[in-house]
C-alpha positions in Angstrom: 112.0 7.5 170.8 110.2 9.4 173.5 106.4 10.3 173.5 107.2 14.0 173.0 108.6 13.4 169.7 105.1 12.0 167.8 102.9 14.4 170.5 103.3 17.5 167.9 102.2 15.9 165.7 99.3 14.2 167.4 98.2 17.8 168.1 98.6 19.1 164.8 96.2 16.5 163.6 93.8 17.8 166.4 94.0 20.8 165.4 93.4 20.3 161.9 90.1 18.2 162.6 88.6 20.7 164.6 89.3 23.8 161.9 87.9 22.3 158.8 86.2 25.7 157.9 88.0 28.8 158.9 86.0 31.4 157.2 87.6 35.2 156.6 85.7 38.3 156.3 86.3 41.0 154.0 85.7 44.3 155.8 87.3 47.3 153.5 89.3 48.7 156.5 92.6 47.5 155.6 92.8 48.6 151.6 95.8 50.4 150.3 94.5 53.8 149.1 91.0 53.9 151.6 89.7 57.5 151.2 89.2 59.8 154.0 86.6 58.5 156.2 84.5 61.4 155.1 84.7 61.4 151.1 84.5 58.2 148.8 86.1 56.8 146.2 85.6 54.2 143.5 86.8 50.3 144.3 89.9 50.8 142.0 91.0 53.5 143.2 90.6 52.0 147.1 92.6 49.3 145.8 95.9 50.8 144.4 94.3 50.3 140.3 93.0 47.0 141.0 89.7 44.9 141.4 90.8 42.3 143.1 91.2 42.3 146.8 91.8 38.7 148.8 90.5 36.3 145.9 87.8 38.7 144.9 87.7 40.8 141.8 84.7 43.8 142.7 82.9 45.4 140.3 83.8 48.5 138.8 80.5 50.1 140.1 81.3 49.5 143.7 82.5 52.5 146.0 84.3 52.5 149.4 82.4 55.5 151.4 83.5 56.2 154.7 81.5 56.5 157.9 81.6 59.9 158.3 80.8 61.2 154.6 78.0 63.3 154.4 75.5 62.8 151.0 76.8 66.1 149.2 74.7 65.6 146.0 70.9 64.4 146.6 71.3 65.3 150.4 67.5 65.8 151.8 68.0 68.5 154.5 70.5 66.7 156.9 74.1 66.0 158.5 73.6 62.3 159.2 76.1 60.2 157.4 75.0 58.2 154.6 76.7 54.9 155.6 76.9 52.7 159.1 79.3 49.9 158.4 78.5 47.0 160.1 82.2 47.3 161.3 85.3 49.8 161.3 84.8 52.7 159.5 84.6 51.6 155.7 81.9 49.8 153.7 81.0 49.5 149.8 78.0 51.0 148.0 76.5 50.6 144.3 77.5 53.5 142.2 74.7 56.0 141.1 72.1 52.9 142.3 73.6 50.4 140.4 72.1 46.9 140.2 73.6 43.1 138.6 76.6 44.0 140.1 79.6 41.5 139.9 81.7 40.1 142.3 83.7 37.4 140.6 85.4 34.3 142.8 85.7 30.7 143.2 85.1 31.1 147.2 82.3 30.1 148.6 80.2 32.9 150.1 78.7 32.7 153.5 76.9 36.2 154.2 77.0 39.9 154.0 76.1 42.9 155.8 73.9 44.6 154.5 71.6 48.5 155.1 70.3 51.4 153.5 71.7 54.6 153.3 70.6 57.9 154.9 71.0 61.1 152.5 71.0 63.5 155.4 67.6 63.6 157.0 66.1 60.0 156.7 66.8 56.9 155.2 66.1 55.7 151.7 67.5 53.8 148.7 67.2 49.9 147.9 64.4 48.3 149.7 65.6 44.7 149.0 68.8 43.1 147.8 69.5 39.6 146.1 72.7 37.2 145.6 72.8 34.9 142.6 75.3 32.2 142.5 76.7 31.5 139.3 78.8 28.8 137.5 79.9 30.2 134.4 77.2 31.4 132.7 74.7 29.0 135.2 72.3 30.1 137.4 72.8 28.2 140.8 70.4 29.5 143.2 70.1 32.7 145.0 69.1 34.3 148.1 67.3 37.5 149.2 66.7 39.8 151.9 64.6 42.9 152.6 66.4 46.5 153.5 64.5 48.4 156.4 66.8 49.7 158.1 70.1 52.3 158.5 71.0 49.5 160.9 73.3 46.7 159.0 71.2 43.0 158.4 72.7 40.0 158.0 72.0 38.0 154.1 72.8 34.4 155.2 74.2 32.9 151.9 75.7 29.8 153.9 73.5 27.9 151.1 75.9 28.6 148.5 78.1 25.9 150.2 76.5 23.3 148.7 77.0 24.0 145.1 79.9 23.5 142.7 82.2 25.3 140.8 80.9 29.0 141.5 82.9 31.2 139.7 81.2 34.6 140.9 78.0 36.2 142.4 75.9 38.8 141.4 74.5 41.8 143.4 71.1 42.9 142.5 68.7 45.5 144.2 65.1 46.3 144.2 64.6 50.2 144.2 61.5 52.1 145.3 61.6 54.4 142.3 60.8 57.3 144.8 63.3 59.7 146.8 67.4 60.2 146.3 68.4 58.9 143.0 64.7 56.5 143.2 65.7 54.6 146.2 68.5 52.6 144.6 71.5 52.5 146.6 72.4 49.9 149.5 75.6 49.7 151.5 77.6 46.6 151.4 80.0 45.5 154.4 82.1 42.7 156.0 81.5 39.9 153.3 82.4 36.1 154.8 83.7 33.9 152.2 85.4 30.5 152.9 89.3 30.3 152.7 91.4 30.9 149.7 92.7 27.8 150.0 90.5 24.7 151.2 92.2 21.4 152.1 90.6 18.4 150.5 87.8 16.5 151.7 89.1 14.3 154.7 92.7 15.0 154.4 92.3 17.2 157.7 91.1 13.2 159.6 93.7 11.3 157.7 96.7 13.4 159.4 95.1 13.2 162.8 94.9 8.9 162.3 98.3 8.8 160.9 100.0 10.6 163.9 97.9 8.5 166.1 98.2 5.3 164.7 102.2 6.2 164.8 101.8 7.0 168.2 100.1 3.6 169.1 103.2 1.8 167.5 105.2 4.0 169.4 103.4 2.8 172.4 103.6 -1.3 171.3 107.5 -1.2 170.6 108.1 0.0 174.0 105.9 -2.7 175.3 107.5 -5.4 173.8 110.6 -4.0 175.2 109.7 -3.8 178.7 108.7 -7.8 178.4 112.1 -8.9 176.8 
C-alpha cells in the first residue's frame, strides 16, 4: 500500500479538527418570494407560506422590508429609507412595534444585527432590544443591547452556547412611547446560529487519530519489510 492511499484520509481528519464550529448566517437575501426592495411583506409570505427558513420557524409578526422602502404610513417629513441591513438588501422588522417575539430552534444562537429604523426624516423606534433563551417553558439567560443608531450593532449572544436544550428565543424591545407608532420598531438582520447539524463531542479528534495511527502502521509494516 502506498502513503497516498491513507493521506486523504489523514487530511480529512485535519480538516475536521480545525472546523469544529462552522457557524451560518441567516441574511433574508436568498428567500423564495422576497418583495421588491422597496415594499415589504410579512415573513410568510417571503417564505413561500411558511415560517420556517434553515432550521428556524419566525414569528408571524416578523416582516422582510427592503432597503429602499420608504415609511408610507407614519412617515415624519422625509425620503430616507426606513431600513439599513447590515448586509444585501433585505432585513426583518417587528410588525406594528411588536415585542416577545418568537423565533423557535434547537440551534444555538451566536449574534444579530441589529438598528433602528428611520421614518423619513430621523430615526426612531425601539431604544433597546433583548434575547431570552428558552428551554421549553425555561428561562435560560438572556442578553441585551441598547439601539442608537440607523447604523446596524452587533448583540453578541455567543453566551447561549453554553446552555442545553434551547428550543427557541424570544425577541423583546424597549419602546420610547414617543414618535412613529411610540418608538417601537427595530430592524433585525444577518442572524448567526451554529450548524444544523453538529457532530458529537470529540468525534471530529477521533477520525484525525484513527487515520493517523493507520498511517503509523502503514509506516511500521514497511519497516519491517525493508529489514527482512
Amino acid at each position: 500500500m502506498r502513503y497516498a492511499a491513507i493521506l486523504p484520509a489523514v487530511l480529512l481528519g485535519v480538516a475536521l479538527c480545525g472546523s469544529a464550529r462552522a457557524d451560518s448566517i441567516i441574511t433574508f437575501d436568498n428567500l423564495s418570494h422576497e418583495p421588491n426592495v422597496n415594499d415589504y411583506s410579512s415573513i410568510y409570505n417571503a417564505l413561500g407560506h411558511s415560517y420556517t427558513y434553515d432550521g428556524v420557524t419566525f414569528d408571524a409578526n416578523f416582516e422582510v422590508v427592503g432597503k429602499s422602502y420608504v415609511e408610507a404610513y407614519q412617515n415624519n417629513g422625509g425620503n430616507t429609507p426606513f431600513a439599513d441591513p447590515h448586509s444585501g438588501n433585505y432585513a426583518l422588522f417587528n410588525a406594528s412595534g411588536k415585542t416577545g417575539l418568537l423565533l423557535t430552534t434547537n440551534r444555538t444562537l451566536y449574534g444579530a444585527w441589529f438598528s433602528r429604523p428611520n421614518f423619513g426624516n430621523g430615526v426612531g423606534g425601539a431604544v433597546a432590544v433583548t434575547i431570552e433563551a428558552f428551554s421549553g417553558g425555561t428561562l435560560l439567560g438572556s442578553v441585551s443591547e441598547s439601539l442608537t443608531s440607523y447604523t446596524p450593532k452587533f448583540l453578541d449572544t455567543s453566551i447561549f452556547a453554553t446552555y442545553r436544550n434551547i428550543t427557541a428565543y424570544e425577541v423583546l424591545r424597549t419602546g420610547t412611547g414617543t414618535g412613529p407608532y411610540n418608538g417601537t420598531h427595530y430592524i433585525m438582520d444577518d442572524l448567526t446560529f451554529s450548524p444544523t447539524k453538529t457532530p458529537e463531542p470529540g468525534a471530529s479528534a477521533l477520525v484525525a487519530a484513527s487515520a493517523m495511527l493507520s498511517l503509523g502502521g502503514i509506516w511500521r509494516k514497511r519497516s519491517r519489510v525493508r529489514r527482512a
